[in-house]
N, C-alpha and C positions, 0 to 999 in steps of 0.2 A: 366469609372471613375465617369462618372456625375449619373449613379447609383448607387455608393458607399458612393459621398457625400448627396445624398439626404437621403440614408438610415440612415448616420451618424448622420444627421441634424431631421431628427427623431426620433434618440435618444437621442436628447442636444449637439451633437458634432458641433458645426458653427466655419468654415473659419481656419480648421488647416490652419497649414504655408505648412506644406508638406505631403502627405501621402504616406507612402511606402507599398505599397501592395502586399504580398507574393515574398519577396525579396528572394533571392538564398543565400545559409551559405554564400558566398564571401560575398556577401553586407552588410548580416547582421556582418561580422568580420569585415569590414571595416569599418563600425559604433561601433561594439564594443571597436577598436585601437582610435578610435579620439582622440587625443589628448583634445580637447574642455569637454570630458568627467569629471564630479567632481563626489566625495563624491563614495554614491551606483550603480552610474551608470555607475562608471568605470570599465573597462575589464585591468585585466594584461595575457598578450601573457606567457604562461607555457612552458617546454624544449618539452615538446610531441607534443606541436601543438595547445594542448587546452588551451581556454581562463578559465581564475579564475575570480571569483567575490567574494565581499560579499554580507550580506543580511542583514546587521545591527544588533539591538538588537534581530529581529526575527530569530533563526538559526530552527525556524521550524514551525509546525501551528501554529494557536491561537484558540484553539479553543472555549474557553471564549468567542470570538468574532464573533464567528457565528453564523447566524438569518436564520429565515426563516418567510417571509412573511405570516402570518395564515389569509387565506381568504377561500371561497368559493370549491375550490378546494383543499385546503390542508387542511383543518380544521380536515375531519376525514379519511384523510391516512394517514398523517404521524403520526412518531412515537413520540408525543411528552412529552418526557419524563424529560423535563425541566431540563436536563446534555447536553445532544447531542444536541438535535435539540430544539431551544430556537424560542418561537415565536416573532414576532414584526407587526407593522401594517404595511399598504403601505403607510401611511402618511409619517411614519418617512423610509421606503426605499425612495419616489420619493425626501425628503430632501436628502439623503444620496448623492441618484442619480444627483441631483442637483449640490454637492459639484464637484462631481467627474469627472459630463460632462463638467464641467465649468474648472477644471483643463486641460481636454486634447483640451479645443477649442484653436484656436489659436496658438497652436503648432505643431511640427513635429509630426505625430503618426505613429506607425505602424499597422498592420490591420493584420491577418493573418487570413486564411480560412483553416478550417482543419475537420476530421472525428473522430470521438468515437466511436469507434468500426469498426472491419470488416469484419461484416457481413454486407452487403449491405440492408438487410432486416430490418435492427434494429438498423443501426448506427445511431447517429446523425450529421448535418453538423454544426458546434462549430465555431464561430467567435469571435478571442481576439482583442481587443483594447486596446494598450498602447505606453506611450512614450519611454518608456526605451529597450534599443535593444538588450540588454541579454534576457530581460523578455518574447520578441519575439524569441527570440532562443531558448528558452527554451521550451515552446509552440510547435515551429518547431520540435524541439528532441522529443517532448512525445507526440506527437499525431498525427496521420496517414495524411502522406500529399498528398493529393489527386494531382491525374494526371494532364500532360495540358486538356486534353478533360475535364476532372472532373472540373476542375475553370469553363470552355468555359460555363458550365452547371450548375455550382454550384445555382444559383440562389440568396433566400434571407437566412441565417440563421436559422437550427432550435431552436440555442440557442446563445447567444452573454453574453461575458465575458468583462468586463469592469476594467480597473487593473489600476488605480492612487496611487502609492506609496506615494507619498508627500501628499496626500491630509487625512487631519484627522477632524474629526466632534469635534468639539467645544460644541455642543450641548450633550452628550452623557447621562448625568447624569438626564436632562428633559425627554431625549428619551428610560428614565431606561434601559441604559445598561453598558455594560460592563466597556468601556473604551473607549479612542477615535479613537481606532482603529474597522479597521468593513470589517468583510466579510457575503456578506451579499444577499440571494435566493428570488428571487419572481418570481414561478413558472408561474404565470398569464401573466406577461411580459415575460417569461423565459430568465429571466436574472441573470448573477452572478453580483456585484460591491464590490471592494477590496479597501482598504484605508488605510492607515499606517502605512501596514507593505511590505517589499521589498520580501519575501519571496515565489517563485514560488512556491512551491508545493502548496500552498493556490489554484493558479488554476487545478494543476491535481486532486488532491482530491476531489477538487468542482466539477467536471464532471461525477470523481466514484462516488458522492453522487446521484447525478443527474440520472446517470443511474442505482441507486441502485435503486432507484425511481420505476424508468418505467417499469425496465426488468420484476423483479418479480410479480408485476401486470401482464404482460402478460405471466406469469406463467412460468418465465426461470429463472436458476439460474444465478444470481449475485456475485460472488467471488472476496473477496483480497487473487486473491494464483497470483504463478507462475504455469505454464506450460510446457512442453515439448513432445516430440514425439518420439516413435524410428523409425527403418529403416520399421518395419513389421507393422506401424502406429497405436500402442498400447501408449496412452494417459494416463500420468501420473501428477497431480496437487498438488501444494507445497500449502498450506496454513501457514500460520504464521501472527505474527508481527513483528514489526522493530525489527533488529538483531537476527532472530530468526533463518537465512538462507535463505529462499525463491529462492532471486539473486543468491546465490550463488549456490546454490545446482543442480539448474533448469539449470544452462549454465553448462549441460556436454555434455565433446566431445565426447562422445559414442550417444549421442541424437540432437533432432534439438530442438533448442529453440520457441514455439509460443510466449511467452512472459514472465516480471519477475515479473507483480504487479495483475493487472486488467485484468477481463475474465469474458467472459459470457458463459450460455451452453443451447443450446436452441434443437433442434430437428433437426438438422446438424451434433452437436458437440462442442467443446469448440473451441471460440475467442479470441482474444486478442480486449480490448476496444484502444489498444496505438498504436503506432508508433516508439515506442521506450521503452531504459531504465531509472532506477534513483536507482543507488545503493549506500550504504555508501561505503567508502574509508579510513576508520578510519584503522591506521596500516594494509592495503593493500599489498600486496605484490605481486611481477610475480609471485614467488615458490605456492605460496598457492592458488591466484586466475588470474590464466593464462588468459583468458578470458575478463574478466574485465581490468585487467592490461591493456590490448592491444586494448582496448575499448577509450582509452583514448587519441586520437589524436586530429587531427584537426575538427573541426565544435561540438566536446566533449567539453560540460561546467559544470566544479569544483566548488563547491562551498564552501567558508569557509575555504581554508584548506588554511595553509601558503607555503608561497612561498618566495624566498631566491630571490635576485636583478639580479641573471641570467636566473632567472624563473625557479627555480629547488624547487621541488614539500617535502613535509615533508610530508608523510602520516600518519608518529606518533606522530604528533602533533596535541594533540586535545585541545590544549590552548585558541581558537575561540568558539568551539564546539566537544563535540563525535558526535556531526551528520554531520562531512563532506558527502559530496554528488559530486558526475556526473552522468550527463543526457548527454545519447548519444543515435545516430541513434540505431534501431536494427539491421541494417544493418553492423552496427561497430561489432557483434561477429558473427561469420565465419559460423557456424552452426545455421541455422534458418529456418522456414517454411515460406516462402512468397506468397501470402498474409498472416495472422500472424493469421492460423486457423487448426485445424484436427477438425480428429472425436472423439466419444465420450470414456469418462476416464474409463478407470479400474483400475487404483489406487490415491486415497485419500491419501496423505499424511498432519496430521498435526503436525507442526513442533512448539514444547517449549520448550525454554531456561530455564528449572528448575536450578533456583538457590537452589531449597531450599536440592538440590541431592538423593530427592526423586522417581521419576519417574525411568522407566527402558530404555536405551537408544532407545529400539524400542519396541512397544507392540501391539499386533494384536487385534483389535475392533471386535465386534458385532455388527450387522445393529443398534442395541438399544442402543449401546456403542457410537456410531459414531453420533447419536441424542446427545448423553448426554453430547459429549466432543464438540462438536463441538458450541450450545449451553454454552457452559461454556468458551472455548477460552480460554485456561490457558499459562501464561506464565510469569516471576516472574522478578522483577527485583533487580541487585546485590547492594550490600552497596558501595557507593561511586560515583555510575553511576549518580544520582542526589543529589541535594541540600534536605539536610532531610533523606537523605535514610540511613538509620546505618547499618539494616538489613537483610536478602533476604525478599521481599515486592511481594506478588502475586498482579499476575495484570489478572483479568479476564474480558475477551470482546468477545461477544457474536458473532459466524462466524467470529472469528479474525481479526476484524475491527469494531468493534462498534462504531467506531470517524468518521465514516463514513455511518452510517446507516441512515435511512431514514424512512423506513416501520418495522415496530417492527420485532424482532428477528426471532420470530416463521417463518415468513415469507420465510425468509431468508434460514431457517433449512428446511422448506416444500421442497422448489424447488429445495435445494440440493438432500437431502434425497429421495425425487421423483425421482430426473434424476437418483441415483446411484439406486435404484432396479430395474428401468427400464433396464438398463442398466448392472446390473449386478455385479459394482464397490465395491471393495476392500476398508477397512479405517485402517489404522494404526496411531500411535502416536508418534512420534518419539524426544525423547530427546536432542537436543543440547546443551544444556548448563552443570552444574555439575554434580558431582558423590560424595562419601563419601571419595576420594580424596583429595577434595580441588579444582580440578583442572579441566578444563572446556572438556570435549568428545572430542577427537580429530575428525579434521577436518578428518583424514584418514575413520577413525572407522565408523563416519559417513556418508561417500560415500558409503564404504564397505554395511553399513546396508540399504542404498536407493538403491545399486543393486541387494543386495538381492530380495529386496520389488521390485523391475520391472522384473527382471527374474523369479521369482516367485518361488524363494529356500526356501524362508521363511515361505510358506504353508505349506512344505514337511519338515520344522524343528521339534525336537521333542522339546515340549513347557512347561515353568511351569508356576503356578503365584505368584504374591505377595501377601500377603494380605492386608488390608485396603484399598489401593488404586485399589482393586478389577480388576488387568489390567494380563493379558496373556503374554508373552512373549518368543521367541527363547531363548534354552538352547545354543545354537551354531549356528553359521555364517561363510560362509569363509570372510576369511581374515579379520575377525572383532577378538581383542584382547578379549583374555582368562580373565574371569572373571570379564570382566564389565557387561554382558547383564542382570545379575543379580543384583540389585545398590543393595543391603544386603550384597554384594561377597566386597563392593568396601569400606566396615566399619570397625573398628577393633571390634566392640561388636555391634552385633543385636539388641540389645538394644536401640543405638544411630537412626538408622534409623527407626524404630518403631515409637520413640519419634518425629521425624520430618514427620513421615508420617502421623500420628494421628493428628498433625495441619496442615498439608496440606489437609489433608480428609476434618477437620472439616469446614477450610476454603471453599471446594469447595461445602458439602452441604449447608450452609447457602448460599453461593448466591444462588446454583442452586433453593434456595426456591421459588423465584419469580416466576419462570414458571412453577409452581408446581398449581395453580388455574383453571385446566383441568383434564378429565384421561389420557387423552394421556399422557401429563406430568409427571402424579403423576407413570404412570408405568416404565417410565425411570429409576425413583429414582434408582432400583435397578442395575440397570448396572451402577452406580457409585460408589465411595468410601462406605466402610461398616466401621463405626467405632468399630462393635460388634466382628469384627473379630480379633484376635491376635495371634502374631506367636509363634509356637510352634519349639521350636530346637529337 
């Protein structure tokens, strides 16, 4: 302990009142339950076992509010593109830093020692600091908790996370930024510091930022997918955004789970960076998502969702937020690969929520296809889902997570694109979201069309295509219903989808223009939308 305080007191932490160091779930529940608890940092005890929080006005990032130190070492690798990655000096971090040490001196804190990654080769060893004991359990859920031999050993930190919820910069508007809330990188200290806002995922995303950083430099792919395995150890990876699927598609019980968010792929095979999950639970149900469902017991923490005075859970209630969440063990779904690793993918799946019921619900890439879509990141969001939204609104993000990138996109696309012809790896595209229905792909339909895509029926389908959106896809699948695989089949007049696919075209060349200032680039173009093309009946 007299080397935990001095490290602490080296980062500004002087004379907590108590420190709890790599407490067990019990302890951490039992600080959850305290009655002593107010406001955010109260735990209510749920019917399954899991404890519920909120997170205040944040029910998600900020990402307005995150900096990144630009000195010496970050000046010219990161990507800074003044949206993502916004720079700041270290003056105004060590003020920051200042606020936020000064908040946890003197108090209870908890400490937690954990890994980023599992590969031994490449992980990092991640140190959180905070007072609140959900926000250590949360930490604990989502990231790999090293052995007893592994503490015995741990040493000093290759990276330390600093998290004061209560504490907000007063200064913000001197220190041109955002707001007075701050999450906030100085790679030179390798440190995160968080302020204002109660919302955990601020720290998991901070760490995939962090090793979106490093991997790729060391020339491995970096991925926001999910993973899984089968029994013949044939490796398959879910790419998306939020509610695109990922979680859910990836926890099937015909496979074992590596993980549902964060992964790397190095010259082993793919990793998992976590410990754990973090799925939404927005209208959850056992029938639809078995797995999850049952994920949700004790040492499982809810977030946002309401809860009725017997602890009985409303998961269609998204009156707080549609981004309810639990973060639970991986060890919570039944089917998993431990440690949280295989070998390497032969199938790419990227997974978008087309609102605009354009897309085909599954369509088969070209290695120049799989540059071009994966680079684009497309995925669109529905009228109503946010404040302003009327319309279906595409949302494209470059290797589907751009709010977390770090080293410019290309990068990003190289080390993929590298490992899969290495490799040998498959890419498809697969639709979840509408059709010329109205009505969003069934959950069935699209299992159906991801096992095709892992048994490998869907090579040996005979295939048509669309036009404008220039994509290949299965005339036929089993057990996939009759007449969606074609979204033209899913209209009353071909006409209608022409019309909607010609703004979706349009929409994906104009962005794809920015990475258009290469040849490599410029020869993608054509494996994208064609607007010259038009259908002929």
């Amino acid at each position: 302990m007299d080397k935990l305080k001095s490290y602490l007191e080296r980062q500004g932490i002087f004379n907590p009142k108590e420190i709890i160091h790599n407490p067990t779930y019990e302890e951490i529940f039992q600080a959850e339950m305290d009655p002593n608890n107010s406001g955010f940092a109260k735990g209510v005890l749920t019917k399954s076992g899991a404890v519920a929080v909120k997170t205040g006005i944040f029910t998600g990032r900020s990402p307005k509010d995150r900096y990144i130190v630009k000195d010496n070492i970050t000046q010219d690798t990161i990507w800074w593109d003044g949206n993502i990655n916004r720079p700041t000096t270290v003056e105004v971090f060590d003020e920051l830093k200042d606020i936020v040490t000064k908040d946890l001196s003197g108090d209870r804190i908890y400490v937690i020692d954990t890994f980023c990654g599992s590969n031994e080769d490449t992980r990092l060893k991640v140190r959180f600091v905070t007072k609140v004991a959900w926000q250590a359990h949360f930490v604990m859920n989502m990231f790999i908790r090293p052995s007893h031999y592994d503490l015995q050993n741990y040493g000093e930190p290759d990276f330390v996370v600093i998290n004061s919820s209560e504490s907000v910069n007063p200064n913000w508007e001197q220190h041109g930024l955002n707001s007075e809330v701050f999450v906030m990188f100085d790679l030179t200290k390798k440190m995160q510091i968080i302020g204002g806002t109660w919302y955990g995922g601020e720290m998991k995303k901070g760490m995939f930022a962090i090793m979106n950083y490093y991997l790729p430099l060391k020339g491995m792919a970096s991925m926001h997918c999910s993973a899984n395995v089968g029994e013949d150890g044939d490796v398959a990876v879910f790419f998306g955004l939020s509610g695109t699927g990922k979680t859910t598609l990836s926890a099937d019980p015909k496979r074992y789970l590596i993980g549902d968010d964060e992964h790397g792929w190095d010259n082993n095979g793919v990793f998992n960076y976590e410990g754990g999950c973090y799925a939404k639970v927005i209208d959850l149900s056992k029938e639809k998502e078995p797995d999850i469902y049952g994920a949700i017991r004790r040492d499982a923490l809810l977030e946002n969702v309401v809860t009725d005075d017997e602890g009985n859970v409303d998961y269609a209630d998204g009156s707080i937020t549609e981004n309810t969440r639990v973060s639970y063990p991986i060890y919570h779904i039944s089917k998993i690969v431990l440690p949280s690793k295989a070998g390497h993918a032969s199938k790419i799946i990227y997974l978008s929520a087309d609102a605009f019921g354009v897309l085909p619900p599954v369509s088969i890439l070209t290695d120049q296809q799989a540059q071009y879509h994966f680079l684009c990141g497309y995925t669109s969001k529905l009228a109503g889902t946010e404040r302003g939204i009327t319309e279906p609104t595409p949302s494209f993000s470059p290797a589907f997570g751009e709010a977390f990138l770090t080293l410019h996109p290309t990068m990003y696309s190289k080390t993929l694109i590298g490992k899969m012809k290495e490799h040998g790896a498959k890419a498809y595209l697969v639709n979840t979201g509408w059709n010329g229905t109205g009505k969003r792909i069934s959950l069935k339909d699209t299992r159906a069309i991801i096992d095709a895509i892992i048994d490998g029926s869907i090579d040996n389908a005979a295939t048509n295509k669309v036009p404008v959106m220039n994509l290949e896809f299965p005339v036929a699948l089993p057990n996939v219903s009759e007449n969606i695989l074609d979204p033209r089949d899913t209209y009353e007049n071909n006409s209608d989808w022409e019309a909607k696919a010609k703004d979706l075209a349009a929409r994906y060349i104009k962005y794809f223009e920015q990475f258009t200032d290469n040849d490599e680039a410029l020869e993608l173009v054509s494996s994208g939308p064609i607007l010259s093309e038009v259908h002929q009946d």
